[in-house]
N, C-alpha and C positions, 0 to 999 in steps of 0.2 A: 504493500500500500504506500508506503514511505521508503524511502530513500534519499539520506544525504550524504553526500562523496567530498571527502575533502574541502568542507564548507570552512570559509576563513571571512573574516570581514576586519579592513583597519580603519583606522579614523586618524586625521589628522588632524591634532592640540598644536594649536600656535604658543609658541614659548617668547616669555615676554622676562625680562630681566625688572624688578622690584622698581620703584621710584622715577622721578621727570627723567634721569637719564637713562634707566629703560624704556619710558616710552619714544623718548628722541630718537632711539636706537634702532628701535622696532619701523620706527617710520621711514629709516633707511633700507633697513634688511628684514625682513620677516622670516624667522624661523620657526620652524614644523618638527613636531614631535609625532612617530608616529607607534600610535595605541594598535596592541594587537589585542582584541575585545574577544575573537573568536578562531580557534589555531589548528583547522586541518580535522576538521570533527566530523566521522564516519560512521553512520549507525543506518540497521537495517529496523522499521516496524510494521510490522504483518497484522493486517485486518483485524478488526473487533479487539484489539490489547488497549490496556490501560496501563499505561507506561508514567513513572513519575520521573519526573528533570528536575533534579535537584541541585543545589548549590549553594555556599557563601553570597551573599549580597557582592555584584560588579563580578560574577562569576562568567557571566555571557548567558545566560540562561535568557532573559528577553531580548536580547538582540537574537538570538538564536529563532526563537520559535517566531519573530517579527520575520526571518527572515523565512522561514520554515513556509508562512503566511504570508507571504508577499508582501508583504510591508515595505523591509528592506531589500534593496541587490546585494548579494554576496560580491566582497570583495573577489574572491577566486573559489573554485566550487559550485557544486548544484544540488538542489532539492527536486526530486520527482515523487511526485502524487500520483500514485493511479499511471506511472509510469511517463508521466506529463511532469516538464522541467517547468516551474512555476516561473522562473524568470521571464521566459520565450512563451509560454502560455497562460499570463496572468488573470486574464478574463474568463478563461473556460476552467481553471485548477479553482479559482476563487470562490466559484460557483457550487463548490461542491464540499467546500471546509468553514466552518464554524469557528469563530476565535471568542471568547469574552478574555478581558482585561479585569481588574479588581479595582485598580483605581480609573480605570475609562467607562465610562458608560455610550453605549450606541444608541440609546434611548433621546428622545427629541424632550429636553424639558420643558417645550415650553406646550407639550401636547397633554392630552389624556393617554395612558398606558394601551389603551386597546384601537388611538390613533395612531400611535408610532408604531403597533405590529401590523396595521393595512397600509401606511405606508414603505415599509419591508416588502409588505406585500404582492404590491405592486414594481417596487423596486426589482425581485427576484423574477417576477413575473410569474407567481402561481396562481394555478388554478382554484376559485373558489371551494369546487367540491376536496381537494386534496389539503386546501389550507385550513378548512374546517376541520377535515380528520387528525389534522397533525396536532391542531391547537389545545383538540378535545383529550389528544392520547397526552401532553402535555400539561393541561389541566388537572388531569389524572394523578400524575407526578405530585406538581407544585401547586393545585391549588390555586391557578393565578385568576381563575374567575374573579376570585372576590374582590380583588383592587383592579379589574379590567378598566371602569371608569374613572382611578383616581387620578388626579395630574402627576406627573413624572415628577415634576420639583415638590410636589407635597410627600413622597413616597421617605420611609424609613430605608436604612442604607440595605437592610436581609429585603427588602421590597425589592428594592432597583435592582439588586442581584438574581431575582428571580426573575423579573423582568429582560434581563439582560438574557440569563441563559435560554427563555423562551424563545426570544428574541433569535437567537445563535442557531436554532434548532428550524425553525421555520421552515427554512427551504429544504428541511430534509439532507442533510450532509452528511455525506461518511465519515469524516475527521472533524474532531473537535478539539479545538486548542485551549486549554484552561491555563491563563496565567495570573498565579495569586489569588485565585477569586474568594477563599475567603479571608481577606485581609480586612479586619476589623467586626469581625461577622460576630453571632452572639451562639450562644450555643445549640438553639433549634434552629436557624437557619444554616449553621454547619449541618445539621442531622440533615435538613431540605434540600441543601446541597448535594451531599455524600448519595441520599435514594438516590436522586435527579443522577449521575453518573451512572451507578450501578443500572437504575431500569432502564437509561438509554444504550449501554454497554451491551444489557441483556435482550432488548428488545428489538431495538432497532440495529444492531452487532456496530455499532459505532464505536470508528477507535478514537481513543479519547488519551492525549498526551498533554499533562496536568504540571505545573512547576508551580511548587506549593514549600512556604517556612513552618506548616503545620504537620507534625509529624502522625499526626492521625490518620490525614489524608490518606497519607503513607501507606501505613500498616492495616486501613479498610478498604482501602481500594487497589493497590499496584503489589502487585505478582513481579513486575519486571522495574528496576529501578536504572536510572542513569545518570550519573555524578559527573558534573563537572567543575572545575576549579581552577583560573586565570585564565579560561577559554580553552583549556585542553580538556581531553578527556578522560578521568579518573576509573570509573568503573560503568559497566555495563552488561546486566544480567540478572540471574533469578534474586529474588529478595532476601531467600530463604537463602543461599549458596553463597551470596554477599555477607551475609550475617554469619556464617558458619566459617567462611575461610578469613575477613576479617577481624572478628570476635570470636576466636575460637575456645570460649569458654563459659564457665558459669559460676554462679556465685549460690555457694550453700549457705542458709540462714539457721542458727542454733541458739532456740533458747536453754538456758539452763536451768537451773534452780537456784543456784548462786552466780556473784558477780565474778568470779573467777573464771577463766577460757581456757583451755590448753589448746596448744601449736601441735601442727601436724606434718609432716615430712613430703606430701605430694602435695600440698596445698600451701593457699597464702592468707594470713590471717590477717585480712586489712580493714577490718573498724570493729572493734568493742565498746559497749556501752553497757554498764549496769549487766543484766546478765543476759545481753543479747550480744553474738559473735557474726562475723562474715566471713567465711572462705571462698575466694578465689581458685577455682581447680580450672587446667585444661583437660577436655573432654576427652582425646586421646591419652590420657594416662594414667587418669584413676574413673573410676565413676563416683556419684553421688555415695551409692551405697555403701562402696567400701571404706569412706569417710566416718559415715555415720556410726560405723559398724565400732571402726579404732575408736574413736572417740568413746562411744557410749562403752566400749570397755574401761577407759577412763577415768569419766566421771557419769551421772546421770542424765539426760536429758530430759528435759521439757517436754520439747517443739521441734520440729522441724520445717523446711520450707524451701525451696528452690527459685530462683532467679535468673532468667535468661539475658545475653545484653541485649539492652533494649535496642530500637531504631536510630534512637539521640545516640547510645554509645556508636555508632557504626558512623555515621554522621560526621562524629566528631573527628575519627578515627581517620576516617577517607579526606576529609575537609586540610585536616593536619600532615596529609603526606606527601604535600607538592616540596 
């Protein structure tokens, strides 16, 4: 479905020297700094996947999917949709992918919410009978009947958001680009959000490739994750396979009876409190059990409790290895 080959994009920063004799300076000579935003970035994604792009903030993650969406021209590189180079075929690839933004709204504010999707409407050039269908299976989703005649500038910001994604979906498209969308959101319109994915992923087999700092997103939606960081690209693959070759361990939780802990020889004993303990073990070289087992030889146990690394540790991990 997707395809991009050695996609790069630079930008050229005028470098200006501090104070009147920098600008004197500049007004003889200008010089050019040039930013490499996005560096040779290669990825295949096959229909109906919900794929997360992730990254540190100034990662390239929205210039990326801007470009992905024709927004931007790739400095060097190409994007193919549906095997159509969105550069050379922007009218007809456009036609057929869905973008919302979190802080952009496509919405007309100065309309009522159910005037700016007939004017989409007409934009796209759909057909009544199929716009009707789409709106209604949408409705289904989000629920957007209920504010269909509110004006766009009176709307709450989880409003506009569902407005937006309605919006996105209209014309029926096979790709959907989510970037950030829920930034600032409250926590039932994260939930409206999250269905909204899932039943268009499951319904309609819409591939939906999401760049999200909410690590929820994450771990309810995306099977296949992809990292990147200064515009290269760090990781690319199963979630689960990220997180095991990454993080390759776990953390056993032990209460006791008293505030005392005892150290273990395959394990790391990194926080004690009162008479709660953490062991850090990796997973190829002891198990859980055999932990538990030396221990409670001992002394007596409590509790026990296992801890996976979470999604944040994996994150942090990848984020920190350029």
């Amino acid at each position: 479905m997707i395809e991009v080959q050695n996609l790069c994009k630079d930008y050229l920063l005028k470098h200006k020297e501090p104070g009147l004799k920098g600008a004197f300076k500049g007004l003889l000579k200008t010089e050019y700094e040039t930013i490499h935003a996005v560096k040779n970035l290669s990825f295949h994604i096959d229909a109906g996947e919900i794929v997360g792009f992730i990254g540190p903030n100034g990662a390239g993650k929205s210039t990326t999917i801007k470009m992905m969406s024709g927004i931007l021209t790739p400095t060097k590189g190409s994007v193919l949709i549906g095997g159509r180079d969105i550069s050379k075929h922007r009218k007809e690839v456009v036609r057929n992918i869905g973008v919302v933004f979190g802080q952009r709204s496509q919405l007309n504010w100065d309309l009522r919410l159910g005037e700016s999707f007939e004017l989409l409407r007409h934009i796209y050039q759909i057909d009544q009978a199929e716009y009707d269908r789409t709106f209604d299976d949408l409705d289904a989703i989000l629920g957007i009947k209920e504010i269909i005649d509110k004006p766009v500038r009176q709307m709450s910001l989880g409003q506009r958001v569902k407005g937006d994604l309605v919006a996105s979906m209209l014309h029926s498209p096979e790709v959907l680009f989510l970037d950030e969308p829920t930034i600032g959101l409250d926590v039932s319109s994260k939930f409206a959000l999250r269905k909204f994915i899932r039943e268009i992923n499951k319904v309609r087999k819409t591939t939906v490739i999401l760049t999200t700092h909410d690590l929820g997103d994450i771990q309810e939606l995306c099977e296949r994750l992809i990292i990147i960081n200064h515009g290269v690209m760090m990781e690319d693959g199963n979630l689960s396979q990220i997180v095991d070759r990454i993080a390759p361990y776990k953390t056993l939780v032990v209460e006791y009876y008293d505030e005392s802990a005892p150290e273990h020889p395959k394990c790391e004993l990194t926080w004690h409190s009162g008479n709660i303990a953490k062991y850090k073990f990796m997973k190829k070289d002891v198990t859980a059990a055999e932990i538990i087992a030396d221990l409670s030889g001992i002394k007596t146990i409590k509790d026990v409790s296992i801890e996976e690394a979470g999604i944040d540790d994996i994150i942090k991990i990848a984020y920190g290895s350029t």
